[in-house]
C-alpha positions as CSV (number, residue, x, y, z in Angstrom):
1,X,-0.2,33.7,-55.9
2,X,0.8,36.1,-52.8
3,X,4.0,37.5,-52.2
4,X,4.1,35.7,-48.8
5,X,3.5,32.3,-50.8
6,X,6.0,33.1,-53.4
7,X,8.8,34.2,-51.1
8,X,8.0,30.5,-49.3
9,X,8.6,28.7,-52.1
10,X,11.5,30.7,-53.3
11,X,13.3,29.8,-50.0
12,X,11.9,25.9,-50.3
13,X,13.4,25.8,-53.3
14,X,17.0,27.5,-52.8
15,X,17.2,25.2,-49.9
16,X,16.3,22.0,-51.1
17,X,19.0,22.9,-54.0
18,X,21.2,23.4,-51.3
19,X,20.7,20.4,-49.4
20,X,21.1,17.9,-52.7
21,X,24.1,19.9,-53.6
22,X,25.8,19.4,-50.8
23,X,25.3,15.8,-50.3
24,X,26.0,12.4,-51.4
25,X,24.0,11.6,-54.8
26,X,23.2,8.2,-52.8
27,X,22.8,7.8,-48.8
28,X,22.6,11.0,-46.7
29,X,24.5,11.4,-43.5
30,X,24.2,15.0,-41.6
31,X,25.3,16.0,-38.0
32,X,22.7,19.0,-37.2
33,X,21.8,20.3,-33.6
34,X,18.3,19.2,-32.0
35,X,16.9,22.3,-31.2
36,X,14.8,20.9,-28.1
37,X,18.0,19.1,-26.5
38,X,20.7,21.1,-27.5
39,X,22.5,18.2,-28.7
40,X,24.1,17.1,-31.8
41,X,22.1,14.6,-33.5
42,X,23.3,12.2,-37.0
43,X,20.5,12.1,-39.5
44,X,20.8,9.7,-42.0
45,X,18.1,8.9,-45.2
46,X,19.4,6.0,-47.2
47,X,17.4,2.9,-48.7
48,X,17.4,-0.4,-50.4
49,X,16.0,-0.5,-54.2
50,X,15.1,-4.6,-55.5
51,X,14.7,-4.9,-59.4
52,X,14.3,-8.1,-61.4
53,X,12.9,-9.9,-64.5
54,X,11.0,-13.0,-64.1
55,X,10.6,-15.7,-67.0
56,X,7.5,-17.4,-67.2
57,X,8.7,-20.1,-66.3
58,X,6.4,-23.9,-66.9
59,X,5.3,-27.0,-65.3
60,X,5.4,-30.3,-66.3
61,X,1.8,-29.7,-67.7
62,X,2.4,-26.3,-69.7
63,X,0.9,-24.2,-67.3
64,X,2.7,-20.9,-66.1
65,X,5.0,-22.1,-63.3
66,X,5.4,-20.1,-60.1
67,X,4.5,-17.1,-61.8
68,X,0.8,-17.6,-62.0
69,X,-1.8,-17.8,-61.6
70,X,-2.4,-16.7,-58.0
71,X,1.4,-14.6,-58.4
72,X,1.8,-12.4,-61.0
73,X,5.5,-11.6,-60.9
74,X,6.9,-12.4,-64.9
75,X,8.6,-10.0,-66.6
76,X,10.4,-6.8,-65.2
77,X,8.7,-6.1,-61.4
78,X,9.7,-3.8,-58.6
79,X,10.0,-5.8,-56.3
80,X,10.7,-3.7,-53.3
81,X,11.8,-0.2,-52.3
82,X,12.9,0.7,-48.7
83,X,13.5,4.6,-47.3
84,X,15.1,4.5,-43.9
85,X,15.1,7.9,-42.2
86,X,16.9,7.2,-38.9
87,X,18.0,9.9,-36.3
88,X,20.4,8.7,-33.7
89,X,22.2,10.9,-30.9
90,X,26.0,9.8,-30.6
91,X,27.3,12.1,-27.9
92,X,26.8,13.6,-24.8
93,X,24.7,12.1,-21.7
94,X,21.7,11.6,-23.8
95,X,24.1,9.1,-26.3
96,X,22.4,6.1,-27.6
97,X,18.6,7.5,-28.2
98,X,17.3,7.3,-31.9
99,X,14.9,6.7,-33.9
100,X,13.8,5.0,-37.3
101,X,11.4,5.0,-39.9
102,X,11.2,3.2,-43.2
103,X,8.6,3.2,-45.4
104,X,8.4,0.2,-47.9
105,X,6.5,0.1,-51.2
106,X,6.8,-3.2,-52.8
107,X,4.9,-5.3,-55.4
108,X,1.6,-7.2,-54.9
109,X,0.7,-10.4,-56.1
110,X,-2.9,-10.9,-56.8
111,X,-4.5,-14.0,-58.9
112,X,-4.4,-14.2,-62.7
113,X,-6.6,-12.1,-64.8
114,X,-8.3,-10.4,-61.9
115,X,-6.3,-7.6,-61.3
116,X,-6.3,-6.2,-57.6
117,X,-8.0,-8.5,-55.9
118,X,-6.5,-11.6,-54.5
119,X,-8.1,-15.4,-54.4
120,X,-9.3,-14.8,-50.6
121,X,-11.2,-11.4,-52.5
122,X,-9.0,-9.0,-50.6
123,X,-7.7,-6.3,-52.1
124,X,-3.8,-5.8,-52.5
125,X,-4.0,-2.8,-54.4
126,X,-5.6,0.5,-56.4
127,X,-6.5,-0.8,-60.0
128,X,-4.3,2.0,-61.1
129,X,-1.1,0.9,-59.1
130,X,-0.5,-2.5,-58.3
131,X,2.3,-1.6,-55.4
132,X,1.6,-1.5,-51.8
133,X,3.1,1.0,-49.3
134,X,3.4,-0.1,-45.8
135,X,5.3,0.7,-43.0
136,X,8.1,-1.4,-42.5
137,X,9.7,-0.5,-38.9
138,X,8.7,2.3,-36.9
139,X,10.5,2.5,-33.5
140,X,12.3,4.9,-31.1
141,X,15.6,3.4,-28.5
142,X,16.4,4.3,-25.6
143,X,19.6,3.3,-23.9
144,X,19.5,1.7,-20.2
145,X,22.2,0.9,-17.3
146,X,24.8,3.4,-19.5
147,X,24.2,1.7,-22.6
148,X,24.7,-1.4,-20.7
149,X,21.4,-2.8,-22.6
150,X,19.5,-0.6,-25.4
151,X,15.7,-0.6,-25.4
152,X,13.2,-0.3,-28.9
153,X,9.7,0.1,-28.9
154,X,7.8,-0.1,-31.7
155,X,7.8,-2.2,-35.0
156,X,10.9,-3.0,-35.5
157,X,13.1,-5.6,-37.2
158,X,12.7,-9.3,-35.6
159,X,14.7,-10.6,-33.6
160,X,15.0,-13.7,-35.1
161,X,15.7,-12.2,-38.7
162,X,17.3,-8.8,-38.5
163,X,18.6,-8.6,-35.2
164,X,21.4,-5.8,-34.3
165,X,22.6,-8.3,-32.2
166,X,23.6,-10.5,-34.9
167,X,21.4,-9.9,-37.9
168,X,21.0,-13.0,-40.0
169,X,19.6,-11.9,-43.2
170,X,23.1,-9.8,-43.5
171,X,25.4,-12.6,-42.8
172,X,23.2,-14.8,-45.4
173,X,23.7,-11.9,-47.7
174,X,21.1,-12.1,-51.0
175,X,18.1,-11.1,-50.0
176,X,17.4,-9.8,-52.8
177,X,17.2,-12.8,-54.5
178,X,13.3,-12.5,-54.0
179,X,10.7,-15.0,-56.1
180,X,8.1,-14.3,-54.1
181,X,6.8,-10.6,-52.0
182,X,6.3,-12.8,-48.7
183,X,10.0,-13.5,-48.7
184,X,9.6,-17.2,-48.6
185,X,10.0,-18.5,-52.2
186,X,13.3,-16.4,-52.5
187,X,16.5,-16.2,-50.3
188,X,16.2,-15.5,-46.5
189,X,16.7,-16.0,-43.1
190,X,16.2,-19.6,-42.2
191,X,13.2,-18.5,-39.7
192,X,11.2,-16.1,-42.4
193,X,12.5,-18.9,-44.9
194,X,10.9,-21.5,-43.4
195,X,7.7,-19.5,-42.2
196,X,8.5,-19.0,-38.9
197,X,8.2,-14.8,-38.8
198,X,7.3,-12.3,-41.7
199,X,10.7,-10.6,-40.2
200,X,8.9,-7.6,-38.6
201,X,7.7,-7.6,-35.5
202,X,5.3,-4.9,-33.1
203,X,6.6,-4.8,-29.5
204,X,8.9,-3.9,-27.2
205,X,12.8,-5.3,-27.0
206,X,15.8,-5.3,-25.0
207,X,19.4,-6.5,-26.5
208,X,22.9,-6.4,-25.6
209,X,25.4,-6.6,-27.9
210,X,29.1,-7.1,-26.6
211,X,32.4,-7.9,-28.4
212,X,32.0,-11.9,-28.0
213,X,28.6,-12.4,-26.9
214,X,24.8,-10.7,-27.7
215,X,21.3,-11.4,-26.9
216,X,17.7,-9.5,-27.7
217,X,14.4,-10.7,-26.2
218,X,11.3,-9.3,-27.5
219,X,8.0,-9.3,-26.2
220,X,5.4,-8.2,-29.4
221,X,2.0,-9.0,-30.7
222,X,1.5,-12.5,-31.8
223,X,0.1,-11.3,-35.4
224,X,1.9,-10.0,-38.3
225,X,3.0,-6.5,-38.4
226,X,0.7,-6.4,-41.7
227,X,-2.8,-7.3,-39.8
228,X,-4.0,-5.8,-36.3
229,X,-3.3,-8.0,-33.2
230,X,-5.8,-10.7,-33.8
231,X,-7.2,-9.9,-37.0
232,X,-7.6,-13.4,-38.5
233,X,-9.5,-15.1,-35.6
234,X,-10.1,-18.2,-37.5
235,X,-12.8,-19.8,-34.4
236,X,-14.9,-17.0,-35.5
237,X,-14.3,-17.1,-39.7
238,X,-14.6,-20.4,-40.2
239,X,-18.2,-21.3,-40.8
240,X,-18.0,-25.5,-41.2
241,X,-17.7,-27.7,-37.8
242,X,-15.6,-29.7,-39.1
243,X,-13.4,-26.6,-40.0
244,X,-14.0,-25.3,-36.9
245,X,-13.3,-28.8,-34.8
246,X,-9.5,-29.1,-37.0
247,X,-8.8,-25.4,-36.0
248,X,-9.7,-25.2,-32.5
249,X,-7.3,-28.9,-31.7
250,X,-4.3,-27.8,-33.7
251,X,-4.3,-24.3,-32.3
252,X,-4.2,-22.3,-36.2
253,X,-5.4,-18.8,-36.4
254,X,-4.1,-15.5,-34.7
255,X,-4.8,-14.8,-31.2
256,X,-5.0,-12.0,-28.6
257,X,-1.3,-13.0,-27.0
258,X,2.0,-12.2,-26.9
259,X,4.9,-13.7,-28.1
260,X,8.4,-13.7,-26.7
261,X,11.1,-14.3,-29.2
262,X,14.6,-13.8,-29.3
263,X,18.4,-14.7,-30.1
264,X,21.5,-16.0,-28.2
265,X,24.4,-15.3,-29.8
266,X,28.5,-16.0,-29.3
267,X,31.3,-14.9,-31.5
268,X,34.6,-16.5,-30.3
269,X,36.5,-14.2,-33.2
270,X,35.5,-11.1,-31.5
271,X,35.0,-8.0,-34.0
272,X,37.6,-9.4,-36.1
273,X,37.1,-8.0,-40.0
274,X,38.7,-10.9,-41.5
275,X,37.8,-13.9,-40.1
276,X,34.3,-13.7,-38.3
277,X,32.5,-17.1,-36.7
278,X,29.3,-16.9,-35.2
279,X,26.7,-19.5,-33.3
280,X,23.2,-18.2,-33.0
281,X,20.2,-20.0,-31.6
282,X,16.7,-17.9,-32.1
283,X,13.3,-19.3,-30.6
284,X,9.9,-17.7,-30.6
285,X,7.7,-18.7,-28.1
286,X,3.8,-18.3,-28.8
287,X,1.5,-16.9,-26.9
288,X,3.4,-17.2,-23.4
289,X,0.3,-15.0,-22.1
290,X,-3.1,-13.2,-23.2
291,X,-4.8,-16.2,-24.8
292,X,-8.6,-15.0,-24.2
293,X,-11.2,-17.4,-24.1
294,X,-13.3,-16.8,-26.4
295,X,-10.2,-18.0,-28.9
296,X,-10.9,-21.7,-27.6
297,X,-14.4,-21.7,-27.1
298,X,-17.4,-20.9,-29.1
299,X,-21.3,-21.1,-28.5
300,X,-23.9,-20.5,-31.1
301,X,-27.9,-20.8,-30.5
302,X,-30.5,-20.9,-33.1
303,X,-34.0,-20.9,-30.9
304,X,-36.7,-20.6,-33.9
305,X,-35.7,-23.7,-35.7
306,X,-38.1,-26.1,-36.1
307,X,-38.3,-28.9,-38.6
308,X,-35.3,-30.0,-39.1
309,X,-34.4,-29.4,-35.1
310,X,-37.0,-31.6,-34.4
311,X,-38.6,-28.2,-32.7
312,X,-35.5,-28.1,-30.2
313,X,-33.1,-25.1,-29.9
314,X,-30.2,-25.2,-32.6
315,X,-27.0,-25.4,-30.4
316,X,-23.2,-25.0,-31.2
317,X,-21.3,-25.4,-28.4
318,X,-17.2,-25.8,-29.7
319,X,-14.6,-26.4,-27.0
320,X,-10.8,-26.3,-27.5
321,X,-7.6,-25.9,-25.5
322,X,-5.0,-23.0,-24.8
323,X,-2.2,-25.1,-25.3
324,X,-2.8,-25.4,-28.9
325,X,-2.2,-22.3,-29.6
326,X,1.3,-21.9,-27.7
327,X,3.4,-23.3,-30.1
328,X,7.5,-23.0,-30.0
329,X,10.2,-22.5,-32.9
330,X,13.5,-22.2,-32.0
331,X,16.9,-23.7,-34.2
332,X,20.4,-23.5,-33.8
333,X,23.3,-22.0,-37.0
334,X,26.7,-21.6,-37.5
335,X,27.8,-18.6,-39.4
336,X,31.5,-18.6,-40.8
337,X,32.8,-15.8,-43.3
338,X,36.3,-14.8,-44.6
339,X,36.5,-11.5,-45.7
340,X,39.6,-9.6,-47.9
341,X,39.4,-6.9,-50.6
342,X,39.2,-9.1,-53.7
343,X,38.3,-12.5,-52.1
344,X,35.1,-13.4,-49.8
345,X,34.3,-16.4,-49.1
346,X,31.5,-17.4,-46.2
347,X,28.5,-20.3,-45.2
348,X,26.3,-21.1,-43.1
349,X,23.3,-23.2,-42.0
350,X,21.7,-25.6,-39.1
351,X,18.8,-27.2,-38.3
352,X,15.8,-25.5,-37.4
353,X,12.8,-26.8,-34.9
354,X,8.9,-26.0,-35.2
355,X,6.7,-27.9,-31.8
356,X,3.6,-28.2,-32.6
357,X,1.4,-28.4,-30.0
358,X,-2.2,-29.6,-30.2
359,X,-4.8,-30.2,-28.4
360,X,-8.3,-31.8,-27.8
361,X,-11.7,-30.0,-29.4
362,X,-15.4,-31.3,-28.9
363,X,-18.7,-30.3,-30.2
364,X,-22.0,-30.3,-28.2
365,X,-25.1,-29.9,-30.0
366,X,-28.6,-30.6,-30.3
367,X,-28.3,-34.0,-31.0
368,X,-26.3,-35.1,-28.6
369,X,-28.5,-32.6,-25.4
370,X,-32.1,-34.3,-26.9
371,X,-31.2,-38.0,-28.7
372,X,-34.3,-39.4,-27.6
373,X,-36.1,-37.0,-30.2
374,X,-33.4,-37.5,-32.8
375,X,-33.1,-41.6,-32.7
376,X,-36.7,-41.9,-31.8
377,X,-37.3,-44.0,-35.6
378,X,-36.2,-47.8,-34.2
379,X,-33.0,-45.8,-33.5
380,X,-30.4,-47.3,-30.3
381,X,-30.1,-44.2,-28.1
382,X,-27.8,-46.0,-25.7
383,X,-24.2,-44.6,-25.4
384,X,-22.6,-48.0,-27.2
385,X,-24.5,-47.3,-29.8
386,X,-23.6,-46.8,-33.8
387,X,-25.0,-43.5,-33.8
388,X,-23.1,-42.2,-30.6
389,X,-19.8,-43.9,-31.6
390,X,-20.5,-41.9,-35.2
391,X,-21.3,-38.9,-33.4
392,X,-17.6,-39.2,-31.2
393,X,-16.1,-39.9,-34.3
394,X,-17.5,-36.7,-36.1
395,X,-18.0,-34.2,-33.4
396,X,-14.5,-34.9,-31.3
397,X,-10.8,-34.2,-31.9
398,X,-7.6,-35.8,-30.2
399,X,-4.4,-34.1,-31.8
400,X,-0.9,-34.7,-30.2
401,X,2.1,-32.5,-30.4
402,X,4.0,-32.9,-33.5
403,X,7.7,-31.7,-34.3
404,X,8.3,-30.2,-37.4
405,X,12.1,-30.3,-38.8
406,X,13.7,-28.0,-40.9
407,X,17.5,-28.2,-42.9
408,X,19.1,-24.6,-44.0
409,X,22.3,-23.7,-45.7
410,X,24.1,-21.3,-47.7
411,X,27.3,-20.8,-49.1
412,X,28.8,-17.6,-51.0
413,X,31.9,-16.9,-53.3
414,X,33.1,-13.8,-54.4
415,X,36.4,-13.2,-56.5
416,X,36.7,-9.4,-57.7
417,X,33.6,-8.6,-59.6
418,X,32.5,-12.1,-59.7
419,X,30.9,-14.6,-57.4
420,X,28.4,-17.5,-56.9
421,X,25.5,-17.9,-53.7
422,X,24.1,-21.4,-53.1
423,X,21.1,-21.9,-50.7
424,X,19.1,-25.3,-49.9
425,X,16.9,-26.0,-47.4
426,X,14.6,-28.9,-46.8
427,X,12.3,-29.8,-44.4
428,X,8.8,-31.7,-43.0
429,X,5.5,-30.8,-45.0
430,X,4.8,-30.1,-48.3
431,X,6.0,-26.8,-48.1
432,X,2.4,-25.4,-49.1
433,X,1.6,-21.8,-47.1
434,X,-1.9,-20.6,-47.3
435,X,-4.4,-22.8,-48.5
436,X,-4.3,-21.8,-52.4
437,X,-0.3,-20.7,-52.1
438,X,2.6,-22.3,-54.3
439,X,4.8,-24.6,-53.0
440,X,7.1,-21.9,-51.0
441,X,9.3,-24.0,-48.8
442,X,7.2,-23.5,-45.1
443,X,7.8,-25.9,-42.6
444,X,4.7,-28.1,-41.3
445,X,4.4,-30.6,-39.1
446,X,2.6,-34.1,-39.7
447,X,-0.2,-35.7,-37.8
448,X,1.6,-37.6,-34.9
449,X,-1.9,-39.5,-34.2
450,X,-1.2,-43.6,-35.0
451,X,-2.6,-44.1,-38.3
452,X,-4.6,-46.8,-37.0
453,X,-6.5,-44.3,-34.6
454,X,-6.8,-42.2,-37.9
455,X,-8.1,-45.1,-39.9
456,X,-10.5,-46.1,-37.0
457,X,-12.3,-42.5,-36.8
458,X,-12.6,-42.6,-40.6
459,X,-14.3,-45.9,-40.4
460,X,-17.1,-44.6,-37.9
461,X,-17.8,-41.3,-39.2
462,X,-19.2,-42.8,-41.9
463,X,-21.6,-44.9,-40.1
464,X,-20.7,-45.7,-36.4
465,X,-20.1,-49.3,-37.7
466,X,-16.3,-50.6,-37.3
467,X,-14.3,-52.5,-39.1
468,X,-16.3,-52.3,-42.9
469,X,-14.0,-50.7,-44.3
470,X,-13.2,-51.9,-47.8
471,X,-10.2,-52.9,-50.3
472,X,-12.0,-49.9,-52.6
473,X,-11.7,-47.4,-50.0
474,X,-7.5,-48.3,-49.4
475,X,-6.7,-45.6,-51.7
476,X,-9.2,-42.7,-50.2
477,X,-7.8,-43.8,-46.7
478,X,-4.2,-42.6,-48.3
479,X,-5.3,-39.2,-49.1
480,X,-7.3,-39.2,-45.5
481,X,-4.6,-40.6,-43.1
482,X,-1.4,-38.5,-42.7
483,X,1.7,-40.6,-42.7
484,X,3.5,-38.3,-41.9
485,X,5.9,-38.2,-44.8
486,X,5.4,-35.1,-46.4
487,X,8.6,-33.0,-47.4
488,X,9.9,-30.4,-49.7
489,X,13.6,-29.9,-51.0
490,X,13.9,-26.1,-52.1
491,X,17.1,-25.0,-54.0
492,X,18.3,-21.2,-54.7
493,X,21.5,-20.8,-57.0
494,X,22.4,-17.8,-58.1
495,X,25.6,-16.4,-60.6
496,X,26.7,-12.7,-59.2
497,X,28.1,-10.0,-60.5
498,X,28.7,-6.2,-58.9
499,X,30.2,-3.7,-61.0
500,X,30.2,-1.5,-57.7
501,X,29.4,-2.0,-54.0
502,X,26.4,-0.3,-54.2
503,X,25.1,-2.8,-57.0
504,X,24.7,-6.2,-57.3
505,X,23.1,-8.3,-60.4
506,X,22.3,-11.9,-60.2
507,X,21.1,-15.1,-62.7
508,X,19.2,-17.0,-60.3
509,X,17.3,-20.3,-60.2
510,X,14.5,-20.8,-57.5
511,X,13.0,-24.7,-57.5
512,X,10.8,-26.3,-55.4
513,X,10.5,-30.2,-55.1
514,X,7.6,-31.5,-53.0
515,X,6.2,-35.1,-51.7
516,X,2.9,-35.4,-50.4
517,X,2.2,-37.0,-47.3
518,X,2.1,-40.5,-48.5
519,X,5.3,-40.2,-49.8
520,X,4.7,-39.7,-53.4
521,X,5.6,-36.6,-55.4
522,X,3.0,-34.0,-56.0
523,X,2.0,-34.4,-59.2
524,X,0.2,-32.4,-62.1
525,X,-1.6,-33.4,-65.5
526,X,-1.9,-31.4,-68.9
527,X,-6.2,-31.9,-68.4
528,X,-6.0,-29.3,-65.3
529,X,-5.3,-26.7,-67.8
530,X,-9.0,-26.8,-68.5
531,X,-10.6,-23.1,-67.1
532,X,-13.1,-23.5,-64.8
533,X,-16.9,-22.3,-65.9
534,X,-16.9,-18.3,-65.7
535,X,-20.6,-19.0,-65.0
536,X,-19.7,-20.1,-61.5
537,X,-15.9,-18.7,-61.0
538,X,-17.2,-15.4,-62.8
539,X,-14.1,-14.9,-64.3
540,X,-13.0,-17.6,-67.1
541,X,-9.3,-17.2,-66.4
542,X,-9.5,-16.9,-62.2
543,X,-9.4,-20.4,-61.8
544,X,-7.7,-23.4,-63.3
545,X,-10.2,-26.0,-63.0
546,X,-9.4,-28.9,-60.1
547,X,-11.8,-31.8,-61.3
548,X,-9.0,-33.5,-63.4
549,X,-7.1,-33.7,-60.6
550,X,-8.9,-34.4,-57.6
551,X,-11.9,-36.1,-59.0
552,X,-12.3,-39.8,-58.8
553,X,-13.2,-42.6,-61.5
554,X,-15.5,-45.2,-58.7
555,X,-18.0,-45.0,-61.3
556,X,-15.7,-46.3,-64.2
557,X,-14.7,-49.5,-61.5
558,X,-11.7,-47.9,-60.0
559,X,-11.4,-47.7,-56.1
560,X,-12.6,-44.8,-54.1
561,X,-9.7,-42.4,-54.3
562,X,-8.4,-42.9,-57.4
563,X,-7.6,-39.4,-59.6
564,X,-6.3,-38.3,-63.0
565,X,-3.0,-37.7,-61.3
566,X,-2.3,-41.2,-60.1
567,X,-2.6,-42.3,-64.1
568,X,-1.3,-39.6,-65.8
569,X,-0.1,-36.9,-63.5
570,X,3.6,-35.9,-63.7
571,X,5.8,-34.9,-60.6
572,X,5.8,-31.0,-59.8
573,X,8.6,-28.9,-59.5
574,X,7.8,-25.4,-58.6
575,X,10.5,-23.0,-60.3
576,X,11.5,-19.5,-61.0
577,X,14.0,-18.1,-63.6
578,X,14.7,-14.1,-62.6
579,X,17.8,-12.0,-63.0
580,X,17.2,-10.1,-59.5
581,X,19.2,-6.9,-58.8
582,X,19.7,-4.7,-55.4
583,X,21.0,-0.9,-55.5
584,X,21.6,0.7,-52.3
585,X,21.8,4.4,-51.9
């Protein structure tokens, strides 16, 4: 080693030994000089630790409840780790610029047995570490008008969630009560709750926040801040036209715009430390501009097919609608808190509004540009035609705007050492997120198309011909038409305890109720226990097999649409047992 190198690490070393003798053991807080600006400037490094234990808890058919198998959070899990490193200058004319950066390592979930790779075959992690690091917020402020408005750029907390305006996961206050990494199954802020925003957002904001009053508007990326702007295209992923038909009229999928969201927000109590009320309303609007076209419209060509063809071009040409993807949340709360050394008492909650608006899709293809050469076997070619009223029925969709509702509220009691947190929220869908998710309390909306228009496309897409329709195909037409009565009723209830400020420990109880959309609980059976063939899934344990569940019994005389479940299926309630703690230093 040279001397040069030595006498480096010497002096690293003597400093650092310095530096953690001379501050807190937990959050840091230094005033040092900016050399560039000559100014004083706070430096602060403090962060957030989440630890827990997870029972494996069951369903009502034996298997591993929320837990597995596409979640692997039982036992004692990290659940999160947060490092904010935030510079801010407090003085002087160049008061109210700052910065912050937080990295945030937190644990995966990926689906049973298979290690780091999740059911979509992504990876969420190294096979020797199964945590993720991201980057939580990474943005700089700048202060405008004489700090009459403050400006961030850069991905920062959302508006809707964590705004310094009035920040709503604080005022709700457990957080850390966390059954699932996504932050839905656990406890949070009605909108990331609900589905609404992952809580993080990439953009650029303005807020004020005053005495009584407060308000941020944020113009950012309509993804997540964990995928590049229109990552998941879904028009150009999805490979079935039917798939493609469903996506394109209700508007699913990210996109190339922007999305303006934002909070309104009055406190008649002022910055009272005792008593504080406070009445919020947060909205996101979707995709107010950029929507390109080739999100709503897609054209394929195939021109050496042949047989099947009938020696004509193979043409795709899909056709959607803007609209569909500009959806709107927005919701209204009440926030209400008493604060005194030994006693702490506050709730809150409202309702909570998700438009969704739809649109019209069609699909042109080479059936419908030659039908002379397709229905030229005794076929009628004319436009009133069986085949043609099959093809409108198959190759057209006519979605109107639906409005999704949503219930939160939460309640919290501390006396000394001691305390309880109660949060329940309810709302329209089943509460499913992705397609092979748990029930996680997200807020859908239902099919607002008359059933009998939905019973009357069914009827022709199987062959043009209306009204044969039988009594055995009343119970598939249940599962097909949406009556729009899908709901879930989620429940978090915790016992507290905090031997210090910095610590918290809690017992908590995370359980999920959902009812399908016909009304009827979901429902599970001890046969779907059964693994699925590793010849075909390639690994035994990846995948609980579905076929006591979802297939049907026509050939035993029971009506078309008739499972396992609706003999011997028992109602499903999703639920999750942890003790969760949170340390801040």
């Amino acid at each position: 080693m040279s001397p040069k190198l030595s006498s480096n690490l010497l002096q690293l070393s003597v400093g650092l030994l310095f530096f953690f003798s001379s501050s807190s053991v937990f959050s840091i807080e230094i005033i040092t000089e900016d050399k560039k600006l000559s100014v004083p400037t706070k430096f602060t490094v403090d962060g957030t630790l989440w630890v827990s234990y997870g029972l494996n808890d069951k369903k009502a058919n034996g298997a591993p409840d929320y837990a597995g198998p596409n979640n692997q959070s039982t036992g004692f899990r990290v659940a999160r780790t947060l490092i904010n490193i935030q510079g801010d200058i407090d003085e002087g004319e160049l008061k109210g610029y700052g910065f912050r950066i937080t990295p945030d390592v937190f644990s995966t979930y990926s689906q049973e047995a298979n290690g780091c790779t999740n059911f979509d075959g992504s990876q969420v992690c190294q096979g020797h570490n199964d945590y993720a690091f991201s980057l939580r917020f990474a943005y700089f402020k700048v202060p405008l008008f004489n700090q009459f408005l403050n400006l961030r750029v850069g991905q920062q907390p959302a508006a809707v969630t964590l705004s310094p305006v009035f920040n709503l996961t604080e005022k709700m206050g457990h957080r850390y009560i966390d059954g699932d990494p996504v932050g839905r199954m656990g406890a949070s802020a009605a909108f990331q709750n609900f589905g609404f925003s992952t809580g993080v957002e990439r953009g650029i904001s303005i807020f004020r926040k005053a005495e009584y009053y407060g308000f941020q508007f944020m113009l950012g990326n309509e993804s997540t801040h964990r995928r590049n702007n229109a990552q998941d295209l879904e028009i150009l992923t999805l490979t079935g036209s039917n798939d493609k038909l469903n996506s394109l009229a209700k508007g699913s999928g990210d996109s190339y715009g922007m999305d303006l969201q934002g909070i309104l927000n009055f406190i008649p109590t002022g910055d009272s430390k005792t008593i504080s009320v406070g009445l919020s309303s947060p909205f996101i609007f979707k995709n107010i501009a950029g929507v390109d076209r080739d999100e709503v419209e897609y054209n394929s060509a195939n021109f050496v097919c042949t047989a099947d063809c009938q020696n004509h071009p193979r043409v795709r040409i899909f056709r959607g609608e803007k609209r569909a993807k500009q959806d709107i949340f927005y919701g209204f709360q009440t926030d209400f808190a008493y604060n005194q050394d030994s006693f702490s008492f506050s709730m809150g909650g409202g309702p909570f509004y998700f438009l969704d608006r739809r649109g019209k899709s069609s699909l042109i293809n080479e059936r419908i540009l030659f039908p002379e050469d397709f229905f030229n076997q005794g076929l009628d070619t004319t436009l009133a035609s069986n085949e043609f009223r099959k093809f409108y029925a198959t190759n057209t969709r006519d979605e109107r705007d639906s409005l999704g509702k949503g219930l939160y509220f939460y309640t919290h009691l501390r006396y000394h050492k001691f305390g309880f947190f109660i949060m329940y929220t309810t709302g329209t869908g089943n509460g499913r997120g992705r397609a092979q998710d748990p029930v996680t309390g997200v807020v859908s909306s239902s099919s607002n198309v008359p059933w009998i228009n939905q019973v009357v496309r069914y009827d022709l897409q199987t062959d043009g011909v209306l009204g044969n329709v039988g009594i055995r195909d009343i119970f598939d037409l249940r599962n097909y038409v949406d009556h729009g009565k899908a709901r879930f009723y989620k429940t978090v209830a915790s016992v507290n305890y905090s031997p210090m400020e910095r610590l918290r420990i809690s017992f908590a109880v995370i359980q999920i109720v959902s009812i399908d959309q016909t009304g009827r609980p979901t429902k599970v059976n001890s046969l779907e226990r059964i693994r699925g063939d590793e010849r075909t899934t390639g690994i035994e344990s990846q995948n609980v097999s579905e076929q006591f569940s979802q297939v049907g019994f026509t050939s035993l005389g029971f009506p078309n649409g008739v499972t396992v479940n609706d003999l011997i299926g028992k109602p499903l309630v999703e639920t999750q047992t942890l003790i969760a703690t949170e340390y801040i230093f």
